[in-house]
C-alpha positions as a Markdown table, in Angstrom:
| # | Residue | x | y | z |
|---|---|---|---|---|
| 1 | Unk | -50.8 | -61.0 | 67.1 |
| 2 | Unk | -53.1 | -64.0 | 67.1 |
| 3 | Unk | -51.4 | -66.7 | 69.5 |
| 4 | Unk | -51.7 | -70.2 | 68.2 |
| 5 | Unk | -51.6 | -73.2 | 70.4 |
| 6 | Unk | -50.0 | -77.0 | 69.4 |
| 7 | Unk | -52.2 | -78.0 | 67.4 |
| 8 | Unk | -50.2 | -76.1 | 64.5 |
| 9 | Unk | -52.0 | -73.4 | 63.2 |
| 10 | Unk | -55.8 | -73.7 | 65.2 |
| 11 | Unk | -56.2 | -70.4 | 67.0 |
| 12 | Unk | -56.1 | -70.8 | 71.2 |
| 13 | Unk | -59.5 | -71.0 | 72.5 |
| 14 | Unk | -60.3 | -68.0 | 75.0 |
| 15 | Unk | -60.8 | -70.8 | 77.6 |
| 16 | Unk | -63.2 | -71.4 | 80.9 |
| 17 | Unk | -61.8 | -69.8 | 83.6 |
| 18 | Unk | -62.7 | -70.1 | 87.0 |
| 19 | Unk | -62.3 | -68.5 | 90.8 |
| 20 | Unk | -62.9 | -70.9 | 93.5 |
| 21 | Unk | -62.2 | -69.7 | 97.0 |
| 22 | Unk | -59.7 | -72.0 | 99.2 |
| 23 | Unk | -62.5 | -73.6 | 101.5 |
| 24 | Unk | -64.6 | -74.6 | 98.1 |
| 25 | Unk | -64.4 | -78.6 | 97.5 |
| 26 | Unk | -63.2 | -78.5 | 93.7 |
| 27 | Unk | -64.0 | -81.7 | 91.2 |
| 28 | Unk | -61.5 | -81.1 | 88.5 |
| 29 | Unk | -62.9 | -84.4 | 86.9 |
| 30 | Unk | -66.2 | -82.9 | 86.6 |
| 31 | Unk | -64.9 | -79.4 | 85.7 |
| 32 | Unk | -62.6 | -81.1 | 82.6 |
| 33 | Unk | -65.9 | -82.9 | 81.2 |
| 34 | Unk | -67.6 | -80.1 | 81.6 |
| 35 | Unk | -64.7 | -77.8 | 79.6 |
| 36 | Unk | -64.5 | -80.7 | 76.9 |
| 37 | Unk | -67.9 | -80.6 | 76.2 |
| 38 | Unk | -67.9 | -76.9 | 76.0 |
| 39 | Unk | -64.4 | -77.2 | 73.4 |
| 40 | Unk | -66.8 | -80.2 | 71.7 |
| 41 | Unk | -69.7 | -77.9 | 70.7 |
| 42 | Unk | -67.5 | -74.8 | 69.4 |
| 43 | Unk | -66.4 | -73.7 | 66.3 |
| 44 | Unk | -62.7 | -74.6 | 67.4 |
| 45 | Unk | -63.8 | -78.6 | 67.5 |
| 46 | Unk | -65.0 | -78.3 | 64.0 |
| 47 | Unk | -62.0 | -76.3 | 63.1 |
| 48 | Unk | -60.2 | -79.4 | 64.2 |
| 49 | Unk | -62.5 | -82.3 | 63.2 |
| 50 | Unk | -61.7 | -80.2 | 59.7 |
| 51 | Unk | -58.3 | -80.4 | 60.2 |
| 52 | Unk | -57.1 | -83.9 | 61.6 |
| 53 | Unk | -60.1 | -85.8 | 61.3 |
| 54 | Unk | -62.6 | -86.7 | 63.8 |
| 55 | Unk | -60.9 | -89.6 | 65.6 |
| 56 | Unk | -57.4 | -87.4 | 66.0 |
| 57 | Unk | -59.8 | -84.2 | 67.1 |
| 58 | Unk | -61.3 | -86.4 | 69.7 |
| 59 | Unk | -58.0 | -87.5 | 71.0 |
| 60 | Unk | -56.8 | -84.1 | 70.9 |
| 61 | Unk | -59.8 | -82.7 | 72.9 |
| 62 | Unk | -58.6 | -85.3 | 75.6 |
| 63 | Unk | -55.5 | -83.0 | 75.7 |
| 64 | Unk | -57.9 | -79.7 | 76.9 |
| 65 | Unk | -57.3 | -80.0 | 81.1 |
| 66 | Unk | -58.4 | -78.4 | 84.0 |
| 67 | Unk | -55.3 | -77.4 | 86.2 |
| 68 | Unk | -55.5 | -76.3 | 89.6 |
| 69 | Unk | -53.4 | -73.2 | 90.3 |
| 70 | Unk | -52.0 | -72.0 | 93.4 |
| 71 | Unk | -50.5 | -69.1 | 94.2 |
């Protein structure tokens, strides 16, 4: 079963994911440019560029976040 994200229909990118111990200082700004650019140059960006257009992939690609997760 393929699972589809919100963007109606565009398969869910595997992701970045990352392990960063408790004492590490994390830049989630810099980590979210960084996973953009890496959504940007994949095959899902010009699935969606195809799809919506390049202006609405753009601000859809604004939508891809870094999120901090504690346990």
């Amino acid at each position: 079963m393929k699972k589809l994200n919100k963007l109606k229909g565009i398969e869910n990118p595997c992701g970045l994911h990352a392990i960063i111990g408790e004492d590490s200082p994390v830049d989630i700004e810099a980590l979210e440019k960084r996973y953009q650019e890496n959504i940007r140059n994949s095959p899902i960006f010009d699935e969606m560029v195809k799809k919506f257009g390049k202006k609405k992939a753009e601000e859809l690609l604004k939508e891809f976040k870094v999120v901090e997760k504690k346990d």
